[in-house]
N, C-alpha and C positions, 0 to 999 in steps of 0.2 A: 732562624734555622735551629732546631731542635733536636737529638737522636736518643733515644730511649733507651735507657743502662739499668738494669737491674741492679737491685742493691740489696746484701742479705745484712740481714737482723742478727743484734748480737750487742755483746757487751757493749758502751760507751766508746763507738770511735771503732769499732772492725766490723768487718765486711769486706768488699771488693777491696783487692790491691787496687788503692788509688796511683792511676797511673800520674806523670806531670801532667799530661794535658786533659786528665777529667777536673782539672779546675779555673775554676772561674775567679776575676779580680776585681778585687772591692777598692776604693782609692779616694781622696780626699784634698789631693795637693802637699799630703805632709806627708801620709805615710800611707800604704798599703795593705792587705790582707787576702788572703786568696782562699776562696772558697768549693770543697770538695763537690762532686755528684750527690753525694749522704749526705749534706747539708752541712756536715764538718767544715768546720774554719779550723784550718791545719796550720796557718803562717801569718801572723799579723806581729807587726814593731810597732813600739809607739816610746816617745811622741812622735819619732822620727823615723825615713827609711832606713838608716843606719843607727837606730837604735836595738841592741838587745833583744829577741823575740820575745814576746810575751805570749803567745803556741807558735809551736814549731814540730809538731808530727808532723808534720813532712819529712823532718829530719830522723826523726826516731819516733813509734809507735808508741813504745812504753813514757818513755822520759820526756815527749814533747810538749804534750798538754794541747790541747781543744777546746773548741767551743762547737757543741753540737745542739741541733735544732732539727728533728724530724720525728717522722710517725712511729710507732713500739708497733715489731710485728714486720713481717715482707713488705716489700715495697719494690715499685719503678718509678722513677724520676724522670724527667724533661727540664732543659730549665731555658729561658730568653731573658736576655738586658729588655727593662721597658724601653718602648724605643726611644733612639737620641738622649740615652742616659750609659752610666754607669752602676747603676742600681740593678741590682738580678732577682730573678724571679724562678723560683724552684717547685715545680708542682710535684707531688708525691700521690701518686693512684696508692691506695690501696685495697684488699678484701672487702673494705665496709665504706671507705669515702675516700675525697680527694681533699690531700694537704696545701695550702700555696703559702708558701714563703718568703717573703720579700726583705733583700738584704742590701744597705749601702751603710758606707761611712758617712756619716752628715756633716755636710758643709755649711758655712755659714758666709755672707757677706756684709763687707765691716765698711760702707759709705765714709764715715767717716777719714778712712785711711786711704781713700782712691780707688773704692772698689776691689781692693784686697781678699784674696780668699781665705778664709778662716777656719776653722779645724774644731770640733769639740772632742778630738783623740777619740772616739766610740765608732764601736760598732750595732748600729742598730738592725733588731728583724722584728717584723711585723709576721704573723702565724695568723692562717683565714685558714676555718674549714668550707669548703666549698658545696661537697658533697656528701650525704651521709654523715654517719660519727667516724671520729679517729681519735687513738688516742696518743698525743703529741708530745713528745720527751723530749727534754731541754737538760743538756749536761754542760756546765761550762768548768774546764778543770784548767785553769791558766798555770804555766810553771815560766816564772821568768825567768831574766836572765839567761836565755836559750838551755829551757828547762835541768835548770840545774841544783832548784832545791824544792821544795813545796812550800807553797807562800803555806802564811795563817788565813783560815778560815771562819767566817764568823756571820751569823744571820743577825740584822743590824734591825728588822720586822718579820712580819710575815711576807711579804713582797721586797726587800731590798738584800741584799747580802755586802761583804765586805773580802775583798783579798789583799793581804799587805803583807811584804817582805822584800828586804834590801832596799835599793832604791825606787819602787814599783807599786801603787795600790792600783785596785781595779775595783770600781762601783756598779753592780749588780743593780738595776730597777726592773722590776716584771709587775703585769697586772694581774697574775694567776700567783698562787701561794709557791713559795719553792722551799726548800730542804735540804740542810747541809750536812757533810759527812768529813771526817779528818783529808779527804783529798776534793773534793770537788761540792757545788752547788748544782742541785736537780729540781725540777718538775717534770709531775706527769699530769695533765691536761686533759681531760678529756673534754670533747668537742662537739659540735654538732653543727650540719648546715647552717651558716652566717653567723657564726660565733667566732671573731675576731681576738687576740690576744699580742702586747706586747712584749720584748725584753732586751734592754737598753747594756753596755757595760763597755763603761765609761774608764779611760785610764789619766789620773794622777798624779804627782811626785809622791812617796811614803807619807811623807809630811806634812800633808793636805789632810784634814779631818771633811767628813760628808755627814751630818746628820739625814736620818731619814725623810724629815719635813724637808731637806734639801733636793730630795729626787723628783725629776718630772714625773708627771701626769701623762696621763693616755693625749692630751689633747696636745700637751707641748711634743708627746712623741709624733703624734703626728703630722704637727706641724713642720715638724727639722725631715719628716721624709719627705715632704709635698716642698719644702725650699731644695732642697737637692736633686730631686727630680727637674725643681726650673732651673737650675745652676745648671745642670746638664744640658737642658734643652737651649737654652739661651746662648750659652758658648759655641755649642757645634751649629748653631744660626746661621755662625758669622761664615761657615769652610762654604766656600764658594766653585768647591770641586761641583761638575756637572757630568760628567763623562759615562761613560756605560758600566762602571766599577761601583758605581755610588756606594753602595749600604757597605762594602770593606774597603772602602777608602774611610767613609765617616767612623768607622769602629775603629778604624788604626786610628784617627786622630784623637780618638775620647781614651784611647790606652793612652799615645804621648803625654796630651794632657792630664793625666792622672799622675801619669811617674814625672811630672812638673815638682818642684819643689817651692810651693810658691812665695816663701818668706825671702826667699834669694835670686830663687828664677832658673837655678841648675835644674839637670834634666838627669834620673838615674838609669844606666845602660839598663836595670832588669831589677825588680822589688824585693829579690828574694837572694840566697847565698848558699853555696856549695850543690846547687842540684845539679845532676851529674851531665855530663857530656858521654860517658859511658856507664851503665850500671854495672856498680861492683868495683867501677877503676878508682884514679886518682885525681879527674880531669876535674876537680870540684872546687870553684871560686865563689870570692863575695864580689857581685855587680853592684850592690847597691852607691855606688860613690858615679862620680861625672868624670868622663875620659872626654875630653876635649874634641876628640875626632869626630866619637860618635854623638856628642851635643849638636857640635856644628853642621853635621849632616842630617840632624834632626831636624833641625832649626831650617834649614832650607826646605827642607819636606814642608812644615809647619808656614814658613812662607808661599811656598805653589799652592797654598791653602787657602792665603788671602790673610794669616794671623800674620800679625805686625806686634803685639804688644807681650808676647813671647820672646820671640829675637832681641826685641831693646830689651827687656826682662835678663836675656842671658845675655847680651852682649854687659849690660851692667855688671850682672856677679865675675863675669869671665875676666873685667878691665881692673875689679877690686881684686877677684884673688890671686892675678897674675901680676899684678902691682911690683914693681922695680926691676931687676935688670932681665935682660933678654935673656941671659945662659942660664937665668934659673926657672925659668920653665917646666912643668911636670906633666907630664902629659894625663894627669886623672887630679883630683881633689876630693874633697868631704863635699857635702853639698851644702855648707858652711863656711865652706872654702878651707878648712883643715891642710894639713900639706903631708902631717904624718897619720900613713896608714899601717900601722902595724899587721904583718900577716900572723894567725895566731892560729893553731888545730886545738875544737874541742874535742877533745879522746874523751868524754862521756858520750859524746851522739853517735848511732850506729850509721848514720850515714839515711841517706836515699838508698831504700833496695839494696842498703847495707854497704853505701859507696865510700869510701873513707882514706883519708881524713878526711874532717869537716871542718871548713877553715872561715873563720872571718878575716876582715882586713885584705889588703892585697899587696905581697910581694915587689906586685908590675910595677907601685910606681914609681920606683926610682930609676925605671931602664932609659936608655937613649934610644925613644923612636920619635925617628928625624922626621916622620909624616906629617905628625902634627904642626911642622911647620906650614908644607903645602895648605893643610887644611884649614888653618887659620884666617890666612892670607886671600885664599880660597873663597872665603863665607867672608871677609872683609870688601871683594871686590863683588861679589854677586849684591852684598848689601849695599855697595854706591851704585851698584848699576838699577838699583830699584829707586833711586833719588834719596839713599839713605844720607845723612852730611859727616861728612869725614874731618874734624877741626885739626888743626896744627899738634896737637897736646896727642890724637889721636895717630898721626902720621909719625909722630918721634917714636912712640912702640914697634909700630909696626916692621919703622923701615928699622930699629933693632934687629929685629927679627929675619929679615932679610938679610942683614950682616952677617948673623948669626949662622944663617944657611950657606953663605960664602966660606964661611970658617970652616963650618964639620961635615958639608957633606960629602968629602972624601973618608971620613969614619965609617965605620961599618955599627951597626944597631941590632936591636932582638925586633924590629920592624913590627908592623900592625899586628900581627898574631901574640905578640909577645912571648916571643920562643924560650926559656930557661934553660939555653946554648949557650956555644958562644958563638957571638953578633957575626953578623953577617953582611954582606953588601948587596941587601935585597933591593930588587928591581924596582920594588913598589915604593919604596924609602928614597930612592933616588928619583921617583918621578917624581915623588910628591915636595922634593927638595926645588925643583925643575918649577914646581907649578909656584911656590913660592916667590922663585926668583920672575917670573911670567909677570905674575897677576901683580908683584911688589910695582913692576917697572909700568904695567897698563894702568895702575893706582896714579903714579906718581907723574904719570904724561898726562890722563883726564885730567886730575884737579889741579895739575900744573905745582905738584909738590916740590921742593927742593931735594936732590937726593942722586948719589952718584950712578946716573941709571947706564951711564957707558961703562963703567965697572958693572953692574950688575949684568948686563945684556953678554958680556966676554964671559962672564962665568955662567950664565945663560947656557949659552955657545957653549964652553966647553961639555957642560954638563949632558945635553943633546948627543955630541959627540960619544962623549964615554957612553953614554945607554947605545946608541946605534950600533957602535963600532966594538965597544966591550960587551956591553951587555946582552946583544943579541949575534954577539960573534957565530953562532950556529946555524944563523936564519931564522932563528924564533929569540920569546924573552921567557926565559927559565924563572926560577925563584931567584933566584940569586946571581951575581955573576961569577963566573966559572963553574956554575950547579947543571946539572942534567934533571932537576926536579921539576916538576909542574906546579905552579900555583896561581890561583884564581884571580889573585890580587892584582895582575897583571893583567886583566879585561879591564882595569882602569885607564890605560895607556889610548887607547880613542876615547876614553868617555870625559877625559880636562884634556883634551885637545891635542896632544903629543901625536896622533896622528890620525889620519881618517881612518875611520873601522873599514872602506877598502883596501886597503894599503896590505901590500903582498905578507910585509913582516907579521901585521897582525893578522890578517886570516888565516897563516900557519900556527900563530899559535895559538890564535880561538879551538881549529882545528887538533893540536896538540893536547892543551888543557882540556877540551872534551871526552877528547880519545883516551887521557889516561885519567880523567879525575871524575868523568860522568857516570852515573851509574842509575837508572831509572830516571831519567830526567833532570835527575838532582847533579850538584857538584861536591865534592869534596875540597874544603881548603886546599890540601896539600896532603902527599903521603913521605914527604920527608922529616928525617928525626929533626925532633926540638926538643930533647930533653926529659921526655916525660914518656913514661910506658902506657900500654895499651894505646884503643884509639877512638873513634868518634863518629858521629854522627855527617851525614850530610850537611852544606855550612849554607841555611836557606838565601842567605844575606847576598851569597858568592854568584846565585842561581839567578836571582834578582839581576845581576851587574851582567851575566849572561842576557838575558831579555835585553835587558836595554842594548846592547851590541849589536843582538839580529834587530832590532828597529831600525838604527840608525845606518845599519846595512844595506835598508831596504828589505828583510827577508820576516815583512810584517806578519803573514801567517804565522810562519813558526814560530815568533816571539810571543805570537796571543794564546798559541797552544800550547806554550810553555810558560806563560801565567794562569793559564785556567787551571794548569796542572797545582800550579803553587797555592793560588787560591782554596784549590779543593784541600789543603792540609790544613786549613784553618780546624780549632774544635769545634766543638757544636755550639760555641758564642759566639765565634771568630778571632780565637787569640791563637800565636804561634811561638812558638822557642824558639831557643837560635837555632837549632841543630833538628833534622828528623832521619829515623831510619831509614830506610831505604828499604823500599820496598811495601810496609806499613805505615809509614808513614807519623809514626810516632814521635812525638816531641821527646827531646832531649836538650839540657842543659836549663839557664836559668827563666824563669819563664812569668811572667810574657816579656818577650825580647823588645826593645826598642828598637833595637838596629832591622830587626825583623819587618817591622812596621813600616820605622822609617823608609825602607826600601819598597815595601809596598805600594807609600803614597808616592814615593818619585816614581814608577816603573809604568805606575795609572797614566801619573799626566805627563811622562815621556811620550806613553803610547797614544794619549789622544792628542798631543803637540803634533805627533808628527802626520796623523790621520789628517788632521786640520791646517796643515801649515808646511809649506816647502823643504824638506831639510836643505839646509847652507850649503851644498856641494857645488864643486868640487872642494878638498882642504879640509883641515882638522878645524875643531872647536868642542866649545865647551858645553857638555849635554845640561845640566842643570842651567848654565847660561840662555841656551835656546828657550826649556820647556817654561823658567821667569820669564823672558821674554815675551812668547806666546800666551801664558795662563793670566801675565799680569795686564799685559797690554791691551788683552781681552777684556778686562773686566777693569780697566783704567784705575787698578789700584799703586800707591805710589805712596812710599814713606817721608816724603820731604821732609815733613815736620818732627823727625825722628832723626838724631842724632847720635853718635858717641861721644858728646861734651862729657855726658854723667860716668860713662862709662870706663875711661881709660884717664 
């Protein structure tokens, strides 16, 4: 799907306000880069997703530095992923001919190491004139360090360049002559039907020297686009989705797998930092790091997929960097497994749309949200109910972790939104404490684990108690208890099983949350304070966990007319933010979302589980449980030979 945006001519890098969603993402398993309508590459880190930008006009216009590839002169654009890739394709009409531009990060795979995915940190494009002549301008102006000084510049040929400064070089290879100036590296090309060109720019440590006999050739570049394109096509092979959703199911799983980190296996909630949740406010974080929550429910998405060698991947990094005692758990990490993330504002970057601060790092992670226990525990038991194998070494963790849920969940947390309050006794915190203690005890009865499960089932029990009797004292579940607020996060409460989404308490408050938090279809997290001024966007992820409710309701129309709606927010690739306006439908916040995704691929094969397959009525159960159940047993796929020995 494709939609045609004008784009006006102009200095290096303006034209149309790039809104967030006129871009498209380029990705490699290591790091990512996200590419404008103008052909601008406004956002790429390297080596890593939490490395440094190396451009970041996204953030700032003046100071963030680009890499630009299109026509001198008017233009209109279209752009499509070739299919079953992540590699994009940018056509440019213009007056006198048509431009095509083909853009990915090139990957490499290393046999030797298991079939590992390998990285040459570059961004490659490929430039075809198609039609007529045009004449094709190539700016590339990197400012590292999220543009905060001007590397040195230097032409190392006629065809290669050099950028070095701080810890950062970037290698320049084109086959057309280019020209350098005290801020940036140029060509202008001129073109004509089937006259093809390349330009390579490759990033370094400062300390790595490149001679120019060291630069590939037109034939090696072509060869690293034509392995990238099979890397692409050969992984998404494996997604054994079939359902009437296909072509934006398959597109969410080639975004997950892109924001995969694959030297460790973490998964990053979103590739880019500080894009705003409102333009102009303050609502602007760094996603690039693994929040445990949203891995684990990627990872499940990722399994109704049929991938298995993802989940061992994270279940691995998750078992090394959560390593020793239970109470020190963090609910986010480096995708290195880091533990400190310093939050830090650049007051050089004017922001997105001028949103500021601009903040790397992240504040959140030292808060106590208790969810992440449920959610652990959660994606432990769905993984033995796939024939995953759970060893003794693996059960000592866990059932910590269960302990641990005994201990604090009478504390009150800044819960999954991560509120900058103070804590609260949210509804969702204490389910997901609940589902802990649940799936701890249904763990330890399957494989006959050792473990005090009549202690755990009393605090079970009470915990039930308190959500019924406290937490929905009013006849519905508020955000919090003793709150009169509405929040979304309580359509979780049928979906791990707490109660059948007939069940009186929750139709009142599907009924309630609708009534005060819907607005076009869409949901709003919450309109209660957390600490931060202004407000935000529609929360897509929230809207998603609605669908899944009217299914399991029974109230299947409306749930599919209220994915088509979701569906249609997609851009014109099929990538989504977290957040959209309402009404326009504009992306907001960091972008492309995982969480976004990930609820896309569960929402598919919830809704064709239940097309095809009885729901368990009467009684609660576990939706992600059912839609495994259904999608796996369908297609008799089964992890036995998959373990957590490595992992924990």
């Amino acid at each position: 799907m494709t939609k045609q945006a004008p784009c006006l001519d102009g200095p290096p890098g303006d034209g149309m306000r790039q809104r967030i969603d006129d871009y498209a993402l380029l990705g490699d398993c290591h790091s990512a880069a996200l590419v404008g309508r103008d052909g601008s590459i406004d956002w790429a880190c390297f080596p890593r997703f939490d490395s440094p930008a190396v451009f970041c006009r996204i953030l700032d216009k003046r100071r963030g530095g680009s890499f630009r590839v299109s026509p001198e002169g008017p233009f209109q654009s279209t752009r499509h992923y070739l299919e079953d890739t992540n590699v994009l394709v940018t056509t440019f009409t213009t007056p006198g001919g048509v431009l095509e531009v083909t853009d990915c990060m090139p990957v490499r795979i290393d046999p030797a190491r298991g079939s590992r995915v390998g990285t040459r940190h570059a961004l490659l494009r490929r430039v075809r004139c198609t039609v007529g002549q045009v004449l094709a301008r190539v700016v590339l102006a990197p400012r590292f360090e999220y543009g905060s000084f001007v590397p040195r510049i230097r032409l190392t040929s006629l065809r290669t360049a050099e950028f070095v400064g701080g810890a950062d070089a970037l290698w320049v290879t084109a086959t057309r002559p280019l020209a350098a100036s005290d801020t940036s590296v140029r060509g202008r090309w001129h073109m004509r039907a089937g006259d093809e060109a390349w330009v390579e720019a490759a990033w370094t440590p400062s300390l790595v020297e490149r001679a120019p006999a060291d630069m590939p050739d037109p034939a090696v570049l072509r060869r690293r686009l034509e392995e990238t394109v099979a890397f692409w096509r050969d992984w998404i092979s494996l997604c054994a989705y079939d359902g009437e959703y296909t072509h934006a199911v398959r597109r969410s799983a080639l975004v997950l797998k892109a924001l995969t980190y694959a030297p460790s296996g973490a998964i990053v909630a979103a590739p880019t930092a500080s894009l705003p949740e409102e333009p102009g406010g303050e609502r602007n974080w760094d996603y690039r790091y693994t929040w445990l929550r949203d891995t684990t429910l990627t990872v499940i998405s990722l399994m109704l997929l049929g991938y298995q060698e993802e989940a061992f991947a994270f279940r691995h990094w998750l078992g090394r960097t959560s390593a020793g005692r239970a109470e020190d758990i963090q609910i986010m990490y480096g995708i290195r497994g880091h533990r400190l993330l310093p939050e830090v504002e650049l007051t050089h970057l004017e922001g997105h749309r001028g949103s500021r601060p601009v903040r790397i790092g992240n504040g959140a992670v030292k808060q106590l949200q208790l969810d992440v226990f449920g959610e652990m525990l959660e994606g432990a038991w769905l993984f033995a109910k796939m024939g995953g194998r759970l060893t003794p070494r693996n059960w000592s963790y866990l059932s910590r972790l269960v302990e641990d849920v005994c201990e604090r969940w009478r504390q009150p947390d800044q819960g999954l939104w991560e509120i900058r309050d103070e804590p609260r006794h949210f509804i969702h915190s204490k389910l997901l404490c609940w589902v802990a203690l649940d799936r701890g005890i249904r763990i330890a009865r399957s494989r006959r684990f050792a473990a005090p499960v009549g202690r755990w089932a009393r605090e079970r029990a009470l915990l039930r108690e308190y959500l019924l009797h406290e937490g929905a004292r009013t006849g519905w579940f508020p955000q919090a208890v003793g709150s009169d607020e509405a929040d979304a996060s309580v359509l979780q409460l049928p979906a791990l099983g707490f109660l059948p989404a007939t069940h009186p308490l929750v139709c009142r408050t599907v009924a309630l949350v609708r009534q005060r938090l819907e607005r076009d279809g869409l949901l709003f997290r919450y309109h209660a304070p957390d600490g931060l001024s202004g407000g935000e966007g529609t929360f897509l992820l929230c809207s998603f966990w609605l669908h899944d409710v009217l299914v399991h309701s029974g109230r299947t129309e409306e749930a599919e007319e209220l994915l088509r709606h979701l569906l249609s927010l997609s851009n014109d690739v099929g990538l989504y933010g977290e957040e959209a306006v309402p009404g326009t439908g504009e992306a907001l916040g960091n972008f492309p979302q995982a969480f976004t995704h990930m609820a896309l691929v569960a929402s598919c094969a919830q809704l064709s589980a239940a097309r095809s397959f009885p729901l368990p009525r009467p009684g609660a159960y576990d939706y992600a449980d059912f839609a495994l159940t259904y999608h796996l047993g369908k297609r008799s796929i089964f992890m036995s030979h998959f373990s957590w020995e490595a992992a924990m």
